[in-house]
Each structure stands twice: as structure tokens, then as C-alpha cells.
C-alpha positions in Angstrom: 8.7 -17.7 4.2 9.0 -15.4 1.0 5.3 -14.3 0.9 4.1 -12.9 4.2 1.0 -13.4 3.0 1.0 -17.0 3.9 1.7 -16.3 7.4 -1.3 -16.3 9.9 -3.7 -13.1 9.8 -3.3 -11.7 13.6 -6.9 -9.9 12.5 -8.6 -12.6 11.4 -12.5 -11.8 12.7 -13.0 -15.7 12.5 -9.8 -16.3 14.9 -11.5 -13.4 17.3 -9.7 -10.2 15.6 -12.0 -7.2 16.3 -13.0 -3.9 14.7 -12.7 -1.6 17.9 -12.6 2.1 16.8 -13.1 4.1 14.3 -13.7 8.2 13.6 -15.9 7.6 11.2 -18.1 5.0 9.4 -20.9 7.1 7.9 -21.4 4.6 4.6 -20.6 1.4 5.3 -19.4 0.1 9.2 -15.5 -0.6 10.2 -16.2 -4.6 10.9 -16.3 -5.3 7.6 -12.5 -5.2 7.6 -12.4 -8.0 8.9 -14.7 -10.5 7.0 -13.3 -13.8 5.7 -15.1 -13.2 3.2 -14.0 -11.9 -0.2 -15.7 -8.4 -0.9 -18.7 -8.9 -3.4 -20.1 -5.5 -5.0 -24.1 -5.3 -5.2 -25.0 -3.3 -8.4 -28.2 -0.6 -7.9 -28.0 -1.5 -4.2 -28.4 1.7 -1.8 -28.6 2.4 1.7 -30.6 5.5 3.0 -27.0 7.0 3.6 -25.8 6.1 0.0 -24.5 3.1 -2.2 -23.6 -0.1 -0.1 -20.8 -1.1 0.1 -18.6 -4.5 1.5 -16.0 -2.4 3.1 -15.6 0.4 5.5 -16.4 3.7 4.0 -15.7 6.8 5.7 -18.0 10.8 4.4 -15.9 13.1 2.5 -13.9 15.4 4.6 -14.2 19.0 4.5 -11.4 19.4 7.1 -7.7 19.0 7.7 -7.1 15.7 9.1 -7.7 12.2 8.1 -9.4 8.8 9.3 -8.8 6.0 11.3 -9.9 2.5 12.8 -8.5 0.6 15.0 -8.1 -2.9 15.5 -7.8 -5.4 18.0 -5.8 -8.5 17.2 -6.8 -11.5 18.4 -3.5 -13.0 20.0 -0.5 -11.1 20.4 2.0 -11.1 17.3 4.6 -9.5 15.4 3.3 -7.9 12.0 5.2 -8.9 9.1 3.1 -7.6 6.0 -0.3 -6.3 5.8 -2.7 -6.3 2.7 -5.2 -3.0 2.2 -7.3 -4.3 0.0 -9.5 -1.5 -1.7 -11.9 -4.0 -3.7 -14.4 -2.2 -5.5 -14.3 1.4 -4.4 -12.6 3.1 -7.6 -13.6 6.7 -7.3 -13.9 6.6 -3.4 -10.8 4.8 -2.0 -8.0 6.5 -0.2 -5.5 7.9 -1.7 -2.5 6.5 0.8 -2.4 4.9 3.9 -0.3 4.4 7.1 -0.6 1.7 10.1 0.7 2.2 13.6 0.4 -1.0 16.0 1.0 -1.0 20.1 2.1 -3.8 22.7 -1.1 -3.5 24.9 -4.5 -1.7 24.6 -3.0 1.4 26.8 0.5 1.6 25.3 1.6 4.6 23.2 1.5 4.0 19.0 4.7 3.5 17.0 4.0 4.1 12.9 5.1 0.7 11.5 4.1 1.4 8.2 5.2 5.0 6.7 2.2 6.6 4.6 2.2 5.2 0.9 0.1 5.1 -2.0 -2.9 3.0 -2.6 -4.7 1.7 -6.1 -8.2 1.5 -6.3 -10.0 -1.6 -6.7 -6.6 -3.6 -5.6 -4.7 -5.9 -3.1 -2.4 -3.5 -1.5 0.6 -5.2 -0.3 3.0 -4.0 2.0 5.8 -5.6 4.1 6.6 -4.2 7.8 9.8 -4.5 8.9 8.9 -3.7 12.4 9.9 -6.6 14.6 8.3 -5.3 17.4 5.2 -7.0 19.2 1.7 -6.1 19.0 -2.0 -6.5 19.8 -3.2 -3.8 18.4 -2.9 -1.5 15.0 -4.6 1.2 14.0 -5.2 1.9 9.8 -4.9 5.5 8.4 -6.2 6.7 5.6 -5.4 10.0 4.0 -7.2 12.0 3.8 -10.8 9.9 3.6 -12.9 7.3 1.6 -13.4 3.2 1.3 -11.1 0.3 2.5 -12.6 -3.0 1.5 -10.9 -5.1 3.6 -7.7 -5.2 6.3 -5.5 -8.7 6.4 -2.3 -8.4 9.1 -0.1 -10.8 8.4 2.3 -12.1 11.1 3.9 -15.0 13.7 2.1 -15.3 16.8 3.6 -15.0 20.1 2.3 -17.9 22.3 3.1 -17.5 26.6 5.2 -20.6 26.4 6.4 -20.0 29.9 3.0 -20.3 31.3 2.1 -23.1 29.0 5.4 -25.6 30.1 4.5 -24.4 33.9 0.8 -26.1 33.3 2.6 -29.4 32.9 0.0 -30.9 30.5 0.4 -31.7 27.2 0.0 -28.8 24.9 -0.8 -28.9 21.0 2.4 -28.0 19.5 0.7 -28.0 16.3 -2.1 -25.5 17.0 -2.5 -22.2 15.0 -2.5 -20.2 18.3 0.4 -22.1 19.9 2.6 -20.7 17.1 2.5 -24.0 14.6 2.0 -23.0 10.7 1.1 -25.2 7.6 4.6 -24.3 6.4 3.4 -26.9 2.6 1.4 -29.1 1.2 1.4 -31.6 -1.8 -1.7 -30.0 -2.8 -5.0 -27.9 -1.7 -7.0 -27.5 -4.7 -10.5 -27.5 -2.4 -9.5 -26.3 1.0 -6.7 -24.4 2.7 -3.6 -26.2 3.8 -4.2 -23.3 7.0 -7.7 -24.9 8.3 -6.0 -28.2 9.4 -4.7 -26.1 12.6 -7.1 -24.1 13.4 -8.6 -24.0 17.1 -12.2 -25.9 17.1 -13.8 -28.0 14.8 -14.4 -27.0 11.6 -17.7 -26.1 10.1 -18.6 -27.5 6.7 -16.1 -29.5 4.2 -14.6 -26.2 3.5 -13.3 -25.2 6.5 -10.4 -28.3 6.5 -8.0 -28.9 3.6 -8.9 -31.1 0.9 -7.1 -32.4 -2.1 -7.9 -33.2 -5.7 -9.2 -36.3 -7.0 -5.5 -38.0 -7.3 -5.3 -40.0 -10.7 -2.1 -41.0 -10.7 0.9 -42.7 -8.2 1.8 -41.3 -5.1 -0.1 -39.7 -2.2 -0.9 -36.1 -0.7 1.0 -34.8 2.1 1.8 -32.0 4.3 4.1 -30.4 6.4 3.7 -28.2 9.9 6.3 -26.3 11.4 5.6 -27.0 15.2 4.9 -23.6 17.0 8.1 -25.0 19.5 10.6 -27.8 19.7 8.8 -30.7 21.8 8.0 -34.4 22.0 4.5 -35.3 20.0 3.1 -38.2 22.0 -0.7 -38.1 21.2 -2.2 -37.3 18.3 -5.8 -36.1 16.5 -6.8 -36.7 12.9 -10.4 -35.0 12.5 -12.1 -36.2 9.0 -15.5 -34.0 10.3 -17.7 -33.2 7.2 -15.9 -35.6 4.8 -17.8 -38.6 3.9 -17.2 -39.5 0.6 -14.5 -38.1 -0.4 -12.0 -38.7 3.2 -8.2 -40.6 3.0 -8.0 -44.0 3.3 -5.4 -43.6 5.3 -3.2 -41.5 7.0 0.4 -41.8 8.6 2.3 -39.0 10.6 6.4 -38.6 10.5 8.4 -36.1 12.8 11.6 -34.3 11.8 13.8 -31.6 13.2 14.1 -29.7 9.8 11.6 -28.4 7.4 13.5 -31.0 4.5 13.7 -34.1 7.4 15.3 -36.8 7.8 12.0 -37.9 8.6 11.2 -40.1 11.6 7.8 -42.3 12.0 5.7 -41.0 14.4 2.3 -42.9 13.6 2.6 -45.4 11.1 0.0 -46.1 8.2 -3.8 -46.4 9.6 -7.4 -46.7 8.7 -9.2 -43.9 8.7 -13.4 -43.5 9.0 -15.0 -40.7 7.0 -16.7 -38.2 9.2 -14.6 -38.8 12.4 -12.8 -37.8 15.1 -9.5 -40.5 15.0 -7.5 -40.1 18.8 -4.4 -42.0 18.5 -2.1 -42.7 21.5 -0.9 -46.3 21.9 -0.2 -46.1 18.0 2.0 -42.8 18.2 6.0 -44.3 18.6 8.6 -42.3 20.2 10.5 -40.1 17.5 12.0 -37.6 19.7 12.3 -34.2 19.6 11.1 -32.5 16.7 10.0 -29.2 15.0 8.5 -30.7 12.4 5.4 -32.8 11.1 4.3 -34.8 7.9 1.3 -35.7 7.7 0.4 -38.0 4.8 -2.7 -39.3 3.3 -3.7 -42.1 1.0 -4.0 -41.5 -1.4 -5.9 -38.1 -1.2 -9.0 -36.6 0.4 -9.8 -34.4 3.2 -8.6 -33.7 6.8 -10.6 -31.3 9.0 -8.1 -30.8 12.0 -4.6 -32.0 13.1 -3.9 -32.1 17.0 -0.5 -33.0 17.7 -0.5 -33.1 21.5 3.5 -32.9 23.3 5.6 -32.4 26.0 7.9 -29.1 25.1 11.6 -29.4 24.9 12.8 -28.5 28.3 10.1 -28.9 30.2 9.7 -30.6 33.5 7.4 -33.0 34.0 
């Protein structure tokens, strides 16, 4: 995938990601990092220790050094880009940063990201090239001042040894099992990423929804399967959508991102503000690494569940 930024965020607080540690939070507290929210800026606002601010802000140092925070992730990973995003602080933000990550919460630090510069007010991007796994990082910043928010960017790194030894089925789609929204026809309302996500999702805006479709055709898309396996039960969650749900959906499987595609559930009737378990319907398509699923003609889908045996494993 060209953009990292479409990968999963390993810190996400809403996935479990925690702010652990830091040296210092004297204006504004280190979990804010981690908000899915975007950073909002609250004009006149102040706290008794100064302006507030949607970030974690750090005093002004008087001493050599610099500051630091560090983060849990909430499944293991390997970091692949990272975005420091220093929204609103403009004459308090750091002037660089660095990030170090480890394999486990007692393991030594190794510097994955060598100290660079940071804008103010900005989306910092920065691509790691460390291939190395992780559950923890730690942010520098040099020598002091206001980080908005942290996104870590990454693949996860699911036990699939223990998970083919527990002999049950296992959601080869699921966000923590590996599988990624890899496209989508469309996602004007909702993110493409919140049809995998563990649970059920909260309000209309935490599935993926399409625009009103006024032409022909019909929305679709595509996961990358977190391993090769055999789908043979399958989930399509319309929770929250009641007016505005597909007609219809139908599911193909494929052992390449561009097919051939194979049926896996043909067309079916879907109910608005449901939870759809299909098992009988789902045919045999083999092996895959791949799933379409399609909707008629557009609408919105809470959750996908594709539940499978994994390639190679006894039963």
C-alpha cells in the first residue's frame, strides 16, 4: 500500500492503545494523543495552569534534556509510518522529534525514527523503515512544547499459531486478526476501516456508508484477509442503518487483490438495522486471501465477519 497512512493505527485509544508514561504533562495530559478525535482549538479557554489545549503539552525547559511519552500499543505490530500531528500549537510545538519502539514492555529501546524537524500547526508524516516488531514506542520531542496528536501506522501481528491450535473457526477478516479494507467503490459517509473492526459499532458513523448512488452499478469492497483460509460462515451487520441500508448484498472470494473472483454468498435480502448470520447460503470457493463484498445498490454496512478454517490447519 503506497500511503502508510491507510494501514491500521497500532495506537489507536478506541482499538485499546494507551498513553502510559510521560516526563511531563504540566499543560495539557499525554492521553490526548490518542483521541480519535480530530484536535479542535477553544478560543479564550484557560486552565488554572494556562491556555487549554487538545494535545499533550509539556512546561518550558530550563534544562538540558528533552521530553518524552510513551505508548502502549494495543496489539503487537510492525510500525510502518507514523503521523505527529502538531494541530494548533504554533508558537509552542516542538521543534523535532524522534520515536523508539520495543518488542515487550521490559525490552531495551531501538530509535526507529532518527530526530527530524516538525511544522507547527501540521500533519507530520514520516515513514519507518524499521521492520522490526513492537508493542510499545516512546515519542521525543526536542527539546519541549505541544504534540496534538500521535497516529502509528502499521500491520498487525496476530498469534496464528495459537489461533489454528484452537481449532474453531476464526474471523479471517477481523481488524485484529490481520485483515485490512485494502478498497472500496466509495465511502463518502463512513470509513471503508469500520466494517472490520472488533464489536459492534456505535452510531451510523462508526460502519462504512456510501453515497446516495444515482446512476448504474453498485458499491463494493475489497478485504485482504489477515491469512490464506477457507470462509465458511459469514456476518453482515446493518446496526444503526435504517433508512438508508443495501438492498442487498453478495460476497465473492479471490486469491489476488484483482481476482478472478469466485461466489462465496450469492445476492440476498438484507433488513435495515440487523445482524444477517449466513451459513447454509455461503458456497464453497476455496482458499482465498481475498473478499468482495458488494452491495445494491448502495448504503451502509456496520460490520463484516468472515468466519474460516486457516490454510493448513487441522481440523
Amino acid at each position: 500500500m503506497s500511503d502508510f497512512r491507510e494501514l491500521v493505527d497500532l495506537a489507536s485509544e478506541r482499538l485499546g492503545g494507551k498513553a502510559l508514561e510521560a516526563n511531563d504533562e504540566f499543560f495539557a495530559p499525554k492521553e490526548n494523543l490518542l483521541k480519535a478525535a480530530r484536535p479542535v482549538f477553544r478560543e479564550g479557554e484557560y486552565t488554572d495552569r494556562g491556555k487549554w489545549m487538545d494535545g499533550w503539552e509539556t512546561r518550558r525547559r530550563r534544562e538540558p534534556g528533552h521530553d518524552w511519552c510513551v505508548i502502549q500499543l494495543w496489539l503487537p505490530g510492525i510500525v510502518r509510518g507514523v503521523v505527529v500531528d502538531t494541530a494548533h500549537f504554533t508558537g509552542n510545538f516542538p521543534e523535532a522529534c524522534s520515536l523508539d519502539a520495543r518488542e515487550d514492555a521490559g525490552g531495551p529501546w531501538r530509535e526507529i525514527l532518527l530526530r527530524s524537524p516538525l511544522a507547527g500547526d501540521s500533519e507530520n508524516p514520516f515513514a519507518i523503515e524499521d521492520r522490526g516488531p513492537a508493542t510499545h514506542v516512546r515519542l521525543n520531542i526536542f527539546p519541549d512544547g505541544g504534540v496534538a496528536r500521535l497516529r502509528v501506522y502499521g500491520t498487525v501481528l496476530p498469534d496464528w499459531e495459537r489461533l489454528a491450535r484452537g481449532g474453531a473457526d476464526v474471523d479471517l477478516a477481523l481488524i485484529e486478526n490481520g485483515g485490512l479494507v485494502v478498497a472500496a467503490s466509495d465511502a463518502f459517509f463512513g470509513s471503508r476501516h469500520n466494517l472490520i473492526l472488533p464489536g459492534r459499532g456505535k452510531d451510523m458513523s462508526d460502519g462504512w456508508e456510501t453515497k446516495r448512488r444515482r446512476g448504474p452499478g453498485h458499491d463494493w469492497a475489497v478485504v485482504r484477509l489477515g491469512t490464506a483460509g477457507t470462509v465458511r460462515r459469514v456476518e453482515v451487520d446493518t446496526l444503526h442503518f435504517k433508512g438508508n441500508a443495501p438492498g442487498s448484498c453478495s460476497i465473492e472470494a479471490a486469491s489476488a487483490a484483482a481476482g478472478p473472483w469466485r461466489e462465496l454468498l450469492p445476492e440476498t435480502k438484507l433488513s435495515p438495522d440487523s445482524l444477517h448470520r449466513f451459513e447454509k447460503e455461503v458456497r464453497d470457493a476455496g482458499e482465498a486471501t481475498h473478499a468482495r463484498l458488494n452491495i445494491f445498490p448502495d448504503g451502509g454496512i456496520s460490520r463484516l465477519r468472515l468466519f474460516g478454517r486457516i490454510a493448513g490447519a487441522r481440523s
